[in-house]
N, C-alpha and C positions, 0 to 999 in steps of 0.2 A: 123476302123481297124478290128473288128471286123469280118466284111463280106470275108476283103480279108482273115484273116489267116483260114478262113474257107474254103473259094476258093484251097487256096492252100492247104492246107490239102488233097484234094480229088485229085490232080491233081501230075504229073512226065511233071515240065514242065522248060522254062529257054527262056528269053527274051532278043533278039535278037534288039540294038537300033542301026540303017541303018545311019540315016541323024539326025545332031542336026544346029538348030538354034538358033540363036542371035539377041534377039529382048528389045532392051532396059533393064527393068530390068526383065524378064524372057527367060527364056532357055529352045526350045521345043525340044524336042526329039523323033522319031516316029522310029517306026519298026515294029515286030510282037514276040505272046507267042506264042511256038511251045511246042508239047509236046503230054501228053498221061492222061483220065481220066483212073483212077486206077481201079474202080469198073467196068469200060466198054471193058476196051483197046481200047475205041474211041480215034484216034489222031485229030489233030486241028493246025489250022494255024491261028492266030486273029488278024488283026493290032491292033496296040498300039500306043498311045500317054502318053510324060509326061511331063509335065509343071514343073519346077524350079522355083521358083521366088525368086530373090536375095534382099538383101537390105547390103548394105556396103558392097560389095563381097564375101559374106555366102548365104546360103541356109537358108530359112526361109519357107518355104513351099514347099510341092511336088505335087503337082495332078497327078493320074493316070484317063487317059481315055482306053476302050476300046471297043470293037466291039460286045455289048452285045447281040444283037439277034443272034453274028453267034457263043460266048461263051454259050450263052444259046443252042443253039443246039447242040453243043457239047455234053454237059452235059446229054441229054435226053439220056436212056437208049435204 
């Protein structure tokens, strides 16, 4: 948690989830972070993925995936 509150620290951003599916006990979720680095005024568009995974119909886990070689460029000043 760490990495991301730092991530976002540096970012004006807000994630956008398109399509969710229904796969036994996990729940994927896929879209994109849209938004703006602060220090750059670079904007960005990143697919995203995020896993749910249930156990007795609660949330017990979240994974977040994303598109780090094209969030890492972003980031490059």
């Amino acid at each position: 948690m760490r990495f991301l509150g730092t991530l976002v620290a540096h970012l004006d951003s807000q994630v956008d989830l398109e399509r969710v599916f229904a796969a036994g006990d996990r729940v994927v979720a896929t879209g994109h972070t849209r938004g703006t680095v602060r220090a750059t005024g670079k904007r960005f568009d990143v697919p995203v993925a995020h896993v749910y995974v249930l156990e007795r119909g609660k949330v017990t886990r979240i994974e977040f995936y994303i598109d780090t070689p094209l969030m890492l460029a972003a980031l490059q000043p």
